[in-house]
TORKOL-4160 file (C-alpha; in steps of 0.2 Angstrom, whole numbers, padded with zeros to 4 digits, m for minus):
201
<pt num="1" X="m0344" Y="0147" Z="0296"/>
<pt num="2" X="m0353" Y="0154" Z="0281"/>
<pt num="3" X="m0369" Y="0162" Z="0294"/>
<pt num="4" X="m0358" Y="0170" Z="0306"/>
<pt num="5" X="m0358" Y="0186" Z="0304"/>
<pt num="6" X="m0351" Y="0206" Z="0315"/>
<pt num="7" X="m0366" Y="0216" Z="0320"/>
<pt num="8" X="m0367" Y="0229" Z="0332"/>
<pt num="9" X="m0375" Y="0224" Z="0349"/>
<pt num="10" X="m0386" Y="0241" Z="0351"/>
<pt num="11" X="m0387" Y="0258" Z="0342"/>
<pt num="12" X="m0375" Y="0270" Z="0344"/>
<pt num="13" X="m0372" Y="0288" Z="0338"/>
<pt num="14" X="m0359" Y="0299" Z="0330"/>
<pt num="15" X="m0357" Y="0320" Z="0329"/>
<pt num="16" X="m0349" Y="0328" Z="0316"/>
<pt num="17" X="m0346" Y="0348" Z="0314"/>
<pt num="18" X="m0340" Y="0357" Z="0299"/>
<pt num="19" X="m0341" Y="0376" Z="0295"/>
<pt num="20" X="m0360" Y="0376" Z="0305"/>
<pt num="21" X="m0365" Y="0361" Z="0296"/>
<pt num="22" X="m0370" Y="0346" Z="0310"/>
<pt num="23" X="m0369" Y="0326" Z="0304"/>
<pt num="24" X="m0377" Y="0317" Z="0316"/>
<pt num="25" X="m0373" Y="0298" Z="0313"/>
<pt num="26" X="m0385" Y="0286" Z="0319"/>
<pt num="27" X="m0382" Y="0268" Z="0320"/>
<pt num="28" X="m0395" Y="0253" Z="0321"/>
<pt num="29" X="m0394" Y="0236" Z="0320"/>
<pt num="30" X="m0408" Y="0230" Z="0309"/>
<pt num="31" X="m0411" Y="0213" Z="0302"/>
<pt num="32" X="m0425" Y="0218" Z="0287"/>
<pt num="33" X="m0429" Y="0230" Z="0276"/>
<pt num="34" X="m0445" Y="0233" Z="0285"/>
<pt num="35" X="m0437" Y="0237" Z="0300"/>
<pt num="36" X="m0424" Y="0250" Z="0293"/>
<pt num="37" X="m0440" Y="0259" Z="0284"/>
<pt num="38" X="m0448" Y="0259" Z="0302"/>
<pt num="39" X="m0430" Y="0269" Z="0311"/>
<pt num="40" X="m0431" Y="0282" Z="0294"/>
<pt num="41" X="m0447" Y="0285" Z="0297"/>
<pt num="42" X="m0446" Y="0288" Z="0316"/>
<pt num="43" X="m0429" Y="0298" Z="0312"/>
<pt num="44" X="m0438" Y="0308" Z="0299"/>
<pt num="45" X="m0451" Y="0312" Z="0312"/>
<pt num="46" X="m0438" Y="0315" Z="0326"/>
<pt num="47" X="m0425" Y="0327" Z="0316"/>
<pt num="48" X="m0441" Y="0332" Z="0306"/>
<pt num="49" X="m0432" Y="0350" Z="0302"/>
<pt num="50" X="m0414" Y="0341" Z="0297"/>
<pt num="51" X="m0410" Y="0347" Z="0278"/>
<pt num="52" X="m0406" Y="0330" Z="0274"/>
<pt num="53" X="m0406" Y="0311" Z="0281"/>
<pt num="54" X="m0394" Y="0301" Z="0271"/>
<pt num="55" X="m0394" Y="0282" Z="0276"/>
<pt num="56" X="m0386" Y="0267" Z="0270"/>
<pt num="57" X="m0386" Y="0247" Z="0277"/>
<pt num="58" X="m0378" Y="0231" Z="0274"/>
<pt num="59" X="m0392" Y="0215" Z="0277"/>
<pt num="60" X="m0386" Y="0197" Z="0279"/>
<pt num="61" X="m0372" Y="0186" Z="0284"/>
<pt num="62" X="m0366" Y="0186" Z="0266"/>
<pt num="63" X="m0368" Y="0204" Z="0266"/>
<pt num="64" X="m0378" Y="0202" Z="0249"/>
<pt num="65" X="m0391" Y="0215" Z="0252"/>
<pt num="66" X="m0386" Y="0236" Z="0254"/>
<pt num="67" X="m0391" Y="0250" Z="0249"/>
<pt num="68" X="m0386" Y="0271" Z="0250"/>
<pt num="69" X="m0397" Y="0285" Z="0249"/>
<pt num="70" X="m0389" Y="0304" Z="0246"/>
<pt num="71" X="m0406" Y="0309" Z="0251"/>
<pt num="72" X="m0403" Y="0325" Z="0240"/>
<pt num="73" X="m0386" Y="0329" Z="0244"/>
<pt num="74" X="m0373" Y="0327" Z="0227"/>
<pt num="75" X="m0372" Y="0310" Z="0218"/>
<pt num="76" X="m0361" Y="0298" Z="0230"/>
<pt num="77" X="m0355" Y="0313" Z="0242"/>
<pt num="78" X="m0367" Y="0306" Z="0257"/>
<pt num="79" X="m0375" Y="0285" Z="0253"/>
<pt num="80" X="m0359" Y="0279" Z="0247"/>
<pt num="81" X="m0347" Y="0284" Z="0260"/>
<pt num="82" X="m0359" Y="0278" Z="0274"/>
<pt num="83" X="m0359" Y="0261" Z="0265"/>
<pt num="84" X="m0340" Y="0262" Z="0263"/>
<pt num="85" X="m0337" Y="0265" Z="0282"/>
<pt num="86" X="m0350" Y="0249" Z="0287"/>
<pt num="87" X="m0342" Y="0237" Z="0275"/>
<pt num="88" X="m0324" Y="0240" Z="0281"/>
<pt num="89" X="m0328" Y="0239" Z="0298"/>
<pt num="90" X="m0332" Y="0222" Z="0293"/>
<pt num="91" X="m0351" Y="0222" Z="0300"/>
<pt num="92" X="m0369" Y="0219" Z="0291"/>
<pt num="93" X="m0385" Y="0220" Z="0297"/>
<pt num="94" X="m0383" Y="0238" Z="0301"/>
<pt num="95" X="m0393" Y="0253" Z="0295"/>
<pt num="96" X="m0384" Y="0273" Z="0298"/>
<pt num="97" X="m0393" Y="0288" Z="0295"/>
<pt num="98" X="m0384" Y="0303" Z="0296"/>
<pt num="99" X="m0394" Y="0317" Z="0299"/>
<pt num="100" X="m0388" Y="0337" Z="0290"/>
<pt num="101" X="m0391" Y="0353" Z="0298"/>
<pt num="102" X="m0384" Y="0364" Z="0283"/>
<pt num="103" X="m0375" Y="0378" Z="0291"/>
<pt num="104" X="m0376" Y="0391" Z="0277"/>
<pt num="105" X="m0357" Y="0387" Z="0271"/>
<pt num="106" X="m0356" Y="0373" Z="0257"/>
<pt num="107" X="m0345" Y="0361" Z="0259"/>
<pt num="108" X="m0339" Y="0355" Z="0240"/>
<pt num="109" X="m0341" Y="0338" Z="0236"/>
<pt num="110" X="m0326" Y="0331" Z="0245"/>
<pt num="111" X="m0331" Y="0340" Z="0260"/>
<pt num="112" X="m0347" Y="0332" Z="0260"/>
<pt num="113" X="m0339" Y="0314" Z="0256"/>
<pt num="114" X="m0327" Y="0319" Z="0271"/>
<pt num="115" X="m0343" Y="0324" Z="0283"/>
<pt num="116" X="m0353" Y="0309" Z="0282"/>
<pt num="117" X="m0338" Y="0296" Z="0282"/>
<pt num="118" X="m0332" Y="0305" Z="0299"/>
<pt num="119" X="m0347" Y="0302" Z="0305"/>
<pt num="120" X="m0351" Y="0288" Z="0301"/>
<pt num="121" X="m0336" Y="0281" Z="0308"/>
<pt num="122" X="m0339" Y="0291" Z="0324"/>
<pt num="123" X="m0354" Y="0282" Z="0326"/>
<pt num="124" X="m0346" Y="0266" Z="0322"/>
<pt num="125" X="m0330" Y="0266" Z="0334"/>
<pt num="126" X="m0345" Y="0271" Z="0348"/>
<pt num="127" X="m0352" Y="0255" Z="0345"/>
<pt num="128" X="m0351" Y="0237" Z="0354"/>
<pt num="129" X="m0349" Y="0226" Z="0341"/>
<pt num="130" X="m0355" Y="0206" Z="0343"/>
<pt num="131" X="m0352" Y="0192" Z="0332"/>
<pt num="132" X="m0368" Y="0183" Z="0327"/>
<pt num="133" X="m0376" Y="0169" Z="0317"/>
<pt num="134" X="m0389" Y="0169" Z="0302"/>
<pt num="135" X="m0403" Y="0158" Z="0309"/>
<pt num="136" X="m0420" Y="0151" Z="0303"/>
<pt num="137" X="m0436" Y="0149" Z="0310"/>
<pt num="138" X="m0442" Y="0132" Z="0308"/>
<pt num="139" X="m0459" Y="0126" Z="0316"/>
<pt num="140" X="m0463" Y="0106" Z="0321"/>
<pt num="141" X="m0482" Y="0102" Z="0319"/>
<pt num="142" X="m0483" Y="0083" Z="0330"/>
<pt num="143" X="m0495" Y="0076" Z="0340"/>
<pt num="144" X="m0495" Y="0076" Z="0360"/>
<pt num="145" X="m0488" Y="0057" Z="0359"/>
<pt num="146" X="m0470" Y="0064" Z="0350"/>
<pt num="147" X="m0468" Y="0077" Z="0362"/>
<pt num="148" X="m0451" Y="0068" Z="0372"/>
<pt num="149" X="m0443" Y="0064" Z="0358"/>
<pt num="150" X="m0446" Y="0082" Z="0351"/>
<pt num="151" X="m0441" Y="0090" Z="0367"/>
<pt num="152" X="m0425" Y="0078" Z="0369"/>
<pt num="153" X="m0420" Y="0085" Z="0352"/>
<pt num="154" X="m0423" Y="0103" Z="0356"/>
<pt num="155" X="m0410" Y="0101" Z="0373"/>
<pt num="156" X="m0398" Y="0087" Z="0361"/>
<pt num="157" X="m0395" Y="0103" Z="0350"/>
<pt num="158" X="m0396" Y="0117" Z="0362"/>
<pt num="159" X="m0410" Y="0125" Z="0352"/>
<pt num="160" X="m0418" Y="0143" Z="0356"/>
<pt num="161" X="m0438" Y="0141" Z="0356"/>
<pt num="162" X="m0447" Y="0153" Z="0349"/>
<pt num="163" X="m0463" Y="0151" Z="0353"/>
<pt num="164" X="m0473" Y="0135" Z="0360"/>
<pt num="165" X="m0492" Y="0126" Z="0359"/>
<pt num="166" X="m0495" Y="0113" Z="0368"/>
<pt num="167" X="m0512" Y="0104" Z="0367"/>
<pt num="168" X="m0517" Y="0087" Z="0358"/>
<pt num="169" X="m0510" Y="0094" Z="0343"/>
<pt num="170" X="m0493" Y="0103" Z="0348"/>
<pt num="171" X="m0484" Y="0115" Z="0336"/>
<pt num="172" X="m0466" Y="0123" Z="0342"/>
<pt num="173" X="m0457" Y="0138" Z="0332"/>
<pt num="174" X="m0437" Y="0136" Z="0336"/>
<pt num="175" X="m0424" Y="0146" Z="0331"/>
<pt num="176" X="m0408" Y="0138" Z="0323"/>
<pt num="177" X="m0393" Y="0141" Z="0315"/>
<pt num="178" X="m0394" Y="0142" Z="0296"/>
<pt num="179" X="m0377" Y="0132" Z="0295"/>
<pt num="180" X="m0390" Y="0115" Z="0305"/>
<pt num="181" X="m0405" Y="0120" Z="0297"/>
<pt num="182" X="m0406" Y="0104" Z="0285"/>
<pt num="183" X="m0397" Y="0093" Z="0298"/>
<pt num="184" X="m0410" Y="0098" Z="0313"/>
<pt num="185" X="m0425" Y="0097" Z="0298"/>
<pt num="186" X="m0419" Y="0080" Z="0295"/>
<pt num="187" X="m0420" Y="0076" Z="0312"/>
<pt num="188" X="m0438" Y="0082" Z="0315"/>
<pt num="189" X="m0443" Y="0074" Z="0299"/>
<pt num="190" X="m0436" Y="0058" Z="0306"/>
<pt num="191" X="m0448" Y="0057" Z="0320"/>
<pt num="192" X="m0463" Y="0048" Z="0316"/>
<pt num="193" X="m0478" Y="0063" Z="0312"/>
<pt num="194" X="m0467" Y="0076" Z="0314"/>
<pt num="195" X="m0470" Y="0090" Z="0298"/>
<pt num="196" X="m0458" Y="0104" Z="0298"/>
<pt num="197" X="m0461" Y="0121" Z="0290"/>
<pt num="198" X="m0448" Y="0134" Z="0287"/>
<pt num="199" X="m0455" Y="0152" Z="0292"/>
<pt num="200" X="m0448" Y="0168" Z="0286"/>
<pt num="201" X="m0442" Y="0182" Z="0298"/>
């Protein structure tokens, strides 16, 4: 399926040590770009007297949003490597930050490249990594009355509820895959006062 997608399950952490120089790879799995400026800013507060804190991540099942950072180091030396080592390990919705302790030695360009792509990589082969779907939040707005025929739905299609209200006028946020979202819209729709919404994450 097109919204199946290989994540990693929890963060992990790679170390890498050249000629004084420390690259510490940290790895997230994120699912917005809210969320990876949130981990920067906690890492930059954490490793706060790091030289640098190069970062790159892969959002979505199609793998259609990225981004790399060099964060000050040479153009491509430190984003793009990171980004290379994410993509083939075949994973998105991931976010590593490696973070430099400059040891007084420079490395050259392709010592750098060869740094953060180590430990990157590090980080990585640490990690558990889990296949997931792309899913969507859709919330049914119905009235007390439709609430079986709602509910029977929810259990027909094993679906993940999000959050519930349940008072004369019900409302229920459920989770579902992007691949049945029009097919489980549908449905809904086709009960009698049922109006379905999509949210955003």
């Amino acid at each position: 399926m097109e919204d199946t997608y290989r994540t990693i399950e929890a963060p992990a952490e790679g170390l890498y040590k050249e000629k004084g120089s420390k690259f510490i790879a940290l790895a997230y799995p994120v699912y917005s770009e809210e969320e990876v400026k949130e981990v920067l800013a906690e890492l930059r507060k954490k490793y706060y007297d790091a030289r640098h804190h190069c970062y790159a991540y892969i959002l979505g099942a199609d793998q259609s949003r990225y981004r790399a950072n060099d964060d000050g180091e040479p153009n491509h030396s430190a984003g793009d490597p990171i980004l290379g080592q994410i993509r083939s390990a075949g994973l998105s919705n991931v976010l590593v930050v490696v973070v430099r302790y400059f040891g007084g030695t420079k490395l050259g360009v392709s010592g750098l490249i060869n740094a953060y792509k180590v430990s990157t990589a590090e980080a990585l082969a640490a990690a558990v990594v889990v296949e997931k779907h792309e899913t969507a939040l859709l919330q049914a707005h119905y009235a007390y009355p439709q609430m079986n025929d709602v509910m029977s739905l929810v259990k027909e299609h094993d679906l993940s509820v999000r959050d519930q209200q349940f008072e004369l006028d019900c409302r229920l946020t459920l989770e579902v895959r992007r691949s049945m979202q029009e097919e489980i819209t549908a449905k809904l729709q086709d009960i009698e006062g049922v109006e379905v919404s999509v949210l955003s994450e």
